[in-house]
C-alpha positions as CSV (number, residue, x, y, z in Angstrom):
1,X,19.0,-87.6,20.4
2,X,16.6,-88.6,23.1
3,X,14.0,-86.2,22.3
4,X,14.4,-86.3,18.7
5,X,15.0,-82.8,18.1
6,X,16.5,-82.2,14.7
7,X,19.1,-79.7,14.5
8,X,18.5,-76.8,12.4
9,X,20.7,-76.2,9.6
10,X,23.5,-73.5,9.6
11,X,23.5,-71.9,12.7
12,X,19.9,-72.7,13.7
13,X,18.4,-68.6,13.6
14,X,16.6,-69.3,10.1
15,X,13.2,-69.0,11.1
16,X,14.1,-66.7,13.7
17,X,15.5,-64.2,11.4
18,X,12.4,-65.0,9.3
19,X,9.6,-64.1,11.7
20,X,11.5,-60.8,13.1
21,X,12.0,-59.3,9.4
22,X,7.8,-60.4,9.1
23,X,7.3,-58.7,12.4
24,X,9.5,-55.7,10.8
25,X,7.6,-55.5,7.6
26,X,4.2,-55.7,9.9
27,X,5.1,-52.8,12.1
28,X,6.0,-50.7,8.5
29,X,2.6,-51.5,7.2
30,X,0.9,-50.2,10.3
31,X,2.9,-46.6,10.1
32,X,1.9,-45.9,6.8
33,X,-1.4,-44.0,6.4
34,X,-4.1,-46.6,4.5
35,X,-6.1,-44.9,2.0
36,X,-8.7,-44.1,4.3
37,X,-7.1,-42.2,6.8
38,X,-5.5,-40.2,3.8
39,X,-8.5,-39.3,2.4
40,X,-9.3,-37.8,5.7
41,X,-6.3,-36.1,6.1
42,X,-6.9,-34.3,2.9
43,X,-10.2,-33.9,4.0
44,X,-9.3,-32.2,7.0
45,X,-6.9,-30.0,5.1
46,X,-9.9,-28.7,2.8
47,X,-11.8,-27.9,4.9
48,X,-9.0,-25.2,7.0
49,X,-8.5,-24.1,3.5
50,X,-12.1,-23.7,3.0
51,X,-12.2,-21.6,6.4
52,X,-9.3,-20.0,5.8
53,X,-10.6,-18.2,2.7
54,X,-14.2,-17.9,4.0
55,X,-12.5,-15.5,7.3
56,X,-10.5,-13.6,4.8
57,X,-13.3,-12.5,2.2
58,X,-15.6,-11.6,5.6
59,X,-12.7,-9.3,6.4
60,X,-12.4,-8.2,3.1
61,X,-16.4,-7.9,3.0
62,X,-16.4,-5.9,6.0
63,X,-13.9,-3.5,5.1
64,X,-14.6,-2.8,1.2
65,X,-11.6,-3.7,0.2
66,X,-11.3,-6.3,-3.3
67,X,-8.5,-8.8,-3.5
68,X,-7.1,-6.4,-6.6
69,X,-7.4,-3.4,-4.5
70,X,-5.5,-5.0,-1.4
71,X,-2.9,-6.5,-3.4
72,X,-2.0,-3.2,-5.4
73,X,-1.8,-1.2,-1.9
74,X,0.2,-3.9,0.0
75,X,3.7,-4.7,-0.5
76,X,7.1,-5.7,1.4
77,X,10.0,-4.0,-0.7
78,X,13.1,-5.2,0.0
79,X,14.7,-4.2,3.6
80,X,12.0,-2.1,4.3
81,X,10.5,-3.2,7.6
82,X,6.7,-4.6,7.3
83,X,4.3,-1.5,7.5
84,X,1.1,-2.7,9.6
85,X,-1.9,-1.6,7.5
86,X,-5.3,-1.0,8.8
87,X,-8.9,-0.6,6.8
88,X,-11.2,1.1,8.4
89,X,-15.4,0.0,7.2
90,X,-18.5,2.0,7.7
91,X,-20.4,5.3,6.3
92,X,-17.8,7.5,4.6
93,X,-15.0,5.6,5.9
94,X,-15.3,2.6,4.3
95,X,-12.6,2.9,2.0
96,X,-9.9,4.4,4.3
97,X,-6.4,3.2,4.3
98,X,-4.1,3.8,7.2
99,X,-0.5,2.9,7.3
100,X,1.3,3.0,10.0
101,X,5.1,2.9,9.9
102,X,5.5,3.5,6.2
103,X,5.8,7.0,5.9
104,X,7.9,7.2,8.9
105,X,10.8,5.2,7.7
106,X,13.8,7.0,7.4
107,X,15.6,6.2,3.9
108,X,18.8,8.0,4.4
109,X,19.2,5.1,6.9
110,X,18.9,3.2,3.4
111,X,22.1,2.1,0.9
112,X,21.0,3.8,-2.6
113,X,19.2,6.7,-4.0
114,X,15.4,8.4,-3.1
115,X,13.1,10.0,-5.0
116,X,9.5,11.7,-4.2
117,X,6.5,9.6,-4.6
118,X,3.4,10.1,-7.2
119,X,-0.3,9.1,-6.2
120,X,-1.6,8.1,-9.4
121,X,-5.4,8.7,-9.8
122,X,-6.4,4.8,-9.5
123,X,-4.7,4.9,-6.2
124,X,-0.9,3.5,-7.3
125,X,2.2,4.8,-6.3
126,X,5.2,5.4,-8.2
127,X,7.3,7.8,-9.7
128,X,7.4,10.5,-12.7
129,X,10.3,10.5,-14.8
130,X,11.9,13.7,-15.2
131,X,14.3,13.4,-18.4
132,X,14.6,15.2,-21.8
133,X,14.0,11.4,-23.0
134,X,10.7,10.9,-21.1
135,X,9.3,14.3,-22.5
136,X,7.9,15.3,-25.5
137,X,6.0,18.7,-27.2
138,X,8.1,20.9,-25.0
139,X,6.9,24.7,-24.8
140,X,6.5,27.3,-22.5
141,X,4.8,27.7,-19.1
142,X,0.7,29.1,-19.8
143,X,1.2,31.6,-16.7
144,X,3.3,34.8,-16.0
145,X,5.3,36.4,-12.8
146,X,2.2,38.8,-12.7
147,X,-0.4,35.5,-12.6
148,X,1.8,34.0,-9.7
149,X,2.2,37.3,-8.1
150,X,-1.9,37.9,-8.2
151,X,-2.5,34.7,-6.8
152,X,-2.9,35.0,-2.6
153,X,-2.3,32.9,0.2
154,X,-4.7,32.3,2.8
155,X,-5.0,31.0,6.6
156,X,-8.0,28.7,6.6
157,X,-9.6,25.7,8.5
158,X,-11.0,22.9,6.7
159,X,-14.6,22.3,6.7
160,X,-14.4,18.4,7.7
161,X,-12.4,19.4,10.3
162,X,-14.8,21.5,11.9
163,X,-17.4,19.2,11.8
164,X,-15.9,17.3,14.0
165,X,-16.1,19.7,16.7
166,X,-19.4,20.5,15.4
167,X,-21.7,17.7,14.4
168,X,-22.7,15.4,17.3
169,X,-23.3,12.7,13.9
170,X,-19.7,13.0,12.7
171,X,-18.1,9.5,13.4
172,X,-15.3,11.1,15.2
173,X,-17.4,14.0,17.1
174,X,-15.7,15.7,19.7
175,X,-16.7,18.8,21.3
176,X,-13.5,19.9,23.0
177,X,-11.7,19.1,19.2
178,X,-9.1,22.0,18.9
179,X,-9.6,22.5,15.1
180,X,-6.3,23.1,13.3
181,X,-5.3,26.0,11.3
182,X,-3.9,25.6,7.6
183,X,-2.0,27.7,5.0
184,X,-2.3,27.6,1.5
185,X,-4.0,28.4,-1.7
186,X,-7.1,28.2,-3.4
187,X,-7.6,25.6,-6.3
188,X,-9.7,28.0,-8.2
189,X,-7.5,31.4,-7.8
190,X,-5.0,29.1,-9.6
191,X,-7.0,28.0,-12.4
192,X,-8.6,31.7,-13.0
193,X,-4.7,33.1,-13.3
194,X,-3.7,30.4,-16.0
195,X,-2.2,27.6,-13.7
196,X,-4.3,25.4,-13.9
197,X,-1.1,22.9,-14.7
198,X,-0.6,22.8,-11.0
199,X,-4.1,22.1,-9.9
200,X,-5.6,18.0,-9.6
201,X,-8.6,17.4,-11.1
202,X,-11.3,15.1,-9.6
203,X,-12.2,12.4,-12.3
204,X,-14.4,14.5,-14.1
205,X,-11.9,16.3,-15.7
206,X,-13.0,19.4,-14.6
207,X,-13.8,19.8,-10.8
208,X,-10.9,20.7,-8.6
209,X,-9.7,18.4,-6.1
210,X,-6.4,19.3,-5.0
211,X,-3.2,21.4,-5.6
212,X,0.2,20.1,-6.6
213,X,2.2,22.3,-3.9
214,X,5.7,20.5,-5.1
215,X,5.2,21.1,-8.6
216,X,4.2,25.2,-7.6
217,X,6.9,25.3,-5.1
218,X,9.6,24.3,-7.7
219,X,8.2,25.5,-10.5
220,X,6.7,29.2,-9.8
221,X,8.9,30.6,-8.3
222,X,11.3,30.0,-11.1
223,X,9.0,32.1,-13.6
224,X,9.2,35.1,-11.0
225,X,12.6,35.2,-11.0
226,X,13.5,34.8,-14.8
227,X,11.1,37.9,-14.6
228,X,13.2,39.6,-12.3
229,X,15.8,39.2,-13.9
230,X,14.7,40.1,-17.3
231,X,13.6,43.5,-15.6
232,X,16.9,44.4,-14.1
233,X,18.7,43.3,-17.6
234,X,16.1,45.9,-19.1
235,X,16.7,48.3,-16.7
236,X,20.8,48.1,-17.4
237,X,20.9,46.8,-13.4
């Protein structure tokens, strides 16, 4: 030809084809991350980690809780709904729980069987077994019909509760607090008429804390009536 041009072999888009799959391979290169910008990246990702746990162990700090304490009081069983839990930090309070929702939830709503729930001592919750296998050194109750019988119930209001009515230092204070009335027994009437089995122990081992009302409720009342009914059988009734 005129110009001498030579035609390409083939069809002629050789080094077309060739600079568009360098241009392709180009534009690859530049959306991967180079090692510098990934080193940043996993800088970056540090450091929210790093923050992360720094805000958590203030909250933790603040409200004197331990990671082992919250994890053992926290949990999301099954298709039970989340239960929003709040610590509560200073003076006395500082190692308050609250739970809200938890103890409202209504398990007959629930597919499967309930049973009552056990504070342990270290602060767990759980269950007792009640079966012949679970038990061992069986024997009779300590107490009598006459020690349940001597023991007596009492209206009372607690002594915390009244301070906050009382004592402009209590954290809660309130003047115009309308201090509830209680029923129940005394700790120490029960250990001085042999049932002490049905009294809670602070962890010295010795100082009451608390009574078991469900154990007294189910059990006590049990031992009057076996009495009752031993009289009548001695009576010919």
């Amino acid at each position: 030809m005129g110009n001498r041009y030579a035609t390409p072999a083939g069809d002629g888009l050789g080094p077309l084809i060739r600079d568009l799959d360098e241009l392709k391979r180009r534009l690859l290169e530049l959306e991967q991350p180079t090692g510098t910008s990934m080193n940043s990246l996993v800088q970056q990702v540090q450091e929210a980690i790093a923050n992360i746990n720094a805000t958590v162990t203030a909250a933790i700090a603040a409200n004197s809780y331990t990671k082992t304490q919250i994890d053992s009081k926290i949990a999301s069983p099954g298709n039970i709904s989340p239960v929003n839990v709040t610590a509560s930090g200073g003076g006395s309070f500082a190692a308050s729980l609250s739970s809200v929702g938890a103890y409202n939830t209504d398990v007959s709503a629930m597919a499967g069987a309930r049973q009552s729930v056990w504070q342990h001592n270290s602060g767990v919750y759980g269950y007792a077994p009640s079966t012949i296998e679970s038990k061992a050194n069986l024997g009779p109750v300590p107490f009598t019909a006459a020690d349940v019988l001597a023991v007596q119930p009492w209206m009372y209001q607690y002594r915390a509760q009244m301070a906050i009515r009382d004592d402009a230092e209590n954290p809660y204070y309130d003047p115009d607090y309308v201090v509830p009335w209680e029923i129940g027994l005394m700790a120490e009437h029960l250990i001085a008429h042999n049932m002490e089995c049905f009294v809670v122990l602070q962890d010295d081992g010795v100082t009451p804390k608390t009574i078991d009302y469900m154990l007294f409720g189910a059990i006590a009342p049990l031992v009057v009536l076996a009495d009752m009914e031993s009289r009548l059988r001695s009576a010919g009734i």
